[in-house]
N, C-alpha and C positions, 0 to 999 in steps of 0.2 A: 465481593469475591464471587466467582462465577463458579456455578454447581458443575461435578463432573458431568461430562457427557458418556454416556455406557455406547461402547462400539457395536455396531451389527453388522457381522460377515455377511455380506450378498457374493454370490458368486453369478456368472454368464452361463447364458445356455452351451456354450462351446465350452469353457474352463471346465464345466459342472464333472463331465466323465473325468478327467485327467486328476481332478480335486478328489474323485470320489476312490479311485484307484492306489491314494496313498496308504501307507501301513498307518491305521488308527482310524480311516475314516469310515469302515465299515459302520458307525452308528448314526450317519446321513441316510435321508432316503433315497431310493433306488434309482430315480430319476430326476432332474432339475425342475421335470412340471412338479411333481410330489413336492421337494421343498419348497418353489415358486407359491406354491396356493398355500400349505402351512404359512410361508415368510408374510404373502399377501392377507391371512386370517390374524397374524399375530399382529401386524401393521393396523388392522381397521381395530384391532382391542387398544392397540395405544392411544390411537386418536381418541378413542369412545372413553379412555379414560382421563385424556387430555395430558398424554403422558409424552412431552416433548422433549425431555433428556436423552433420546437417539440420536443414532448418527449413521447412517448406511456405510462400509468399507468395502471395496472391493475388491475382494482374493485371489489373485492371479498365480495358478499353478507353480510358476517355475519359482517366482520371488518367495511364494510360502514354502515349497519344498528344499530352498535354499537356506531357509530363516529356521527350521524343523532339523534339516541337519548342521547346521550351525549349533543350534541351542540342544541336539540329540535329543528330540522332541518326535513322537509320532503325533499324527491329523485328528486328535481327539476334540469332539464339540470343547474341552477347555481350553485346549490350545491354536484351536481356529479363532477363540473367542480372542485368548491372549494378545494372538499375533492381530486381530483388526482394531484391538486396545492400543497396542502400541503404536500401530502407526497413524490410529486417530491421535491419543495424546502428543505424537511425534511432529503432524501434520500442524496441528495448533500450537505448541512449541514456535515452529518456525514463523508460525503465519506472525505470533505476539511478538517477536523478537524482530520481524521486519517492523511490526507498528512502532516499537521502541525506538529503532533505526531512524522511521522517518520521523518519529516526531522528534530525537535529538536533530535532527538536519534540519527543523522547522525553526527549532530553536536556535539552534548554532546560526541559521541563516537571519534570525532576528538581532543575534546580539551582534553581527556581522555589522549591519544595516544602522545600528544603533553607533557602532565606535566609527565606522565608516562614512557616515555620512557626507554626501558632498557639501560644501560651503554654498552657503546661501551665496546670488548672486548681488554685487557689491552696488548700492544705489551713492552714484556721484550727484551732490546737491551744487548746481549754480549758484553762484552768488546774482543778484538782481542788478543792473545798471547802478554804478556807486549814480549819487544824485550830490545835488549843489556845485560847486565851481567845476571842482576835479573832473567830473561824470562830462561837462560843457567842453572842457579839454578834451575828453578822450573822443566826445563828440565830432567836434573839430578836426583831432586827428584822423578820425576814421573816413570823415566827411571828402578831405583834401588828399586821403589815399585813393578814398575810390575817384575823385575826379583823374589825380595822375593816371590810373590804372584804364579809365576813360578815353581818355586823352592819347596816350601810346596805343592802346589798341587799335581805337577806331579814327587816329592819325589826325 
């Protein structure tokens, strides 16, 4: 079983005013460098504590402002956190339900292959020249064919 991953909202230096502007999100800093260098100091403490259950998301104005008033939710650090929750667990949802996909089609194409199989190609065994009289007949006969056939060709 695989450990939750905890979502982390990153926002762009262009989104960062427009994000910051929402009702609720007066408790971001002032400017996207201010959050950039907190996000970049709290990122070198994960590493240093070898703490790789993150996942960076990124918060794009119009779809969170849509997702806030959908859910009648303002821009609060809990509800920015929410919203890069959900579409991390959403994002992996999708991804394991495609792997599910293709591995049933890996399988269906196995057992495909398995009931389908083409027929092995049919090996015709010759019998050898019968031998003793019979075999001296047929000799004969072939012998006195190819001379006729001889003969009328090359007249």
């Amino acid at each position: 079983m695989t450990s939750k991953v905890r979502a982390i909202p990153v926002y762009t230096a262009k989104d960062y005013p427009r994000i910051r502007q929402l009702a609720g999100a007066d408790d971001m800093p002032a400017t996207w460098e201010e959050w950039h260098t907190g996000f970049e100091a709290s990122k070198a403490e994960r590493l240093h504590r070898r703490d790789f259950t993150h996942a960076k998301v990124l918060v794009r104005p119009g779809k969170f402002k849509a997702w806030l008033d959908e859910n009648s939710f303002s821009a609060t650090e809990h509800t920015r956190q929410l919203y890069a929750q959900e579409r991390l667990d959403s994002k992996r949802a999708r991804e394991e339900g495609r792997r599910e996909l293709e591995q049933m089609l890996i399988v269906s194409q196995r057992q495909l292959l398995s009931y389908y199989r083409p027929p092995s190609p049919r090996v015709v065994h010759h019998e050898p020249f019968p031998k003793g009289p019979i075999g001296l007949i047929y000799a004969a006969i072939g012998g006195l064919s190819l001379a006729w056939l001889a003969h009328r060709w090359l007249g």
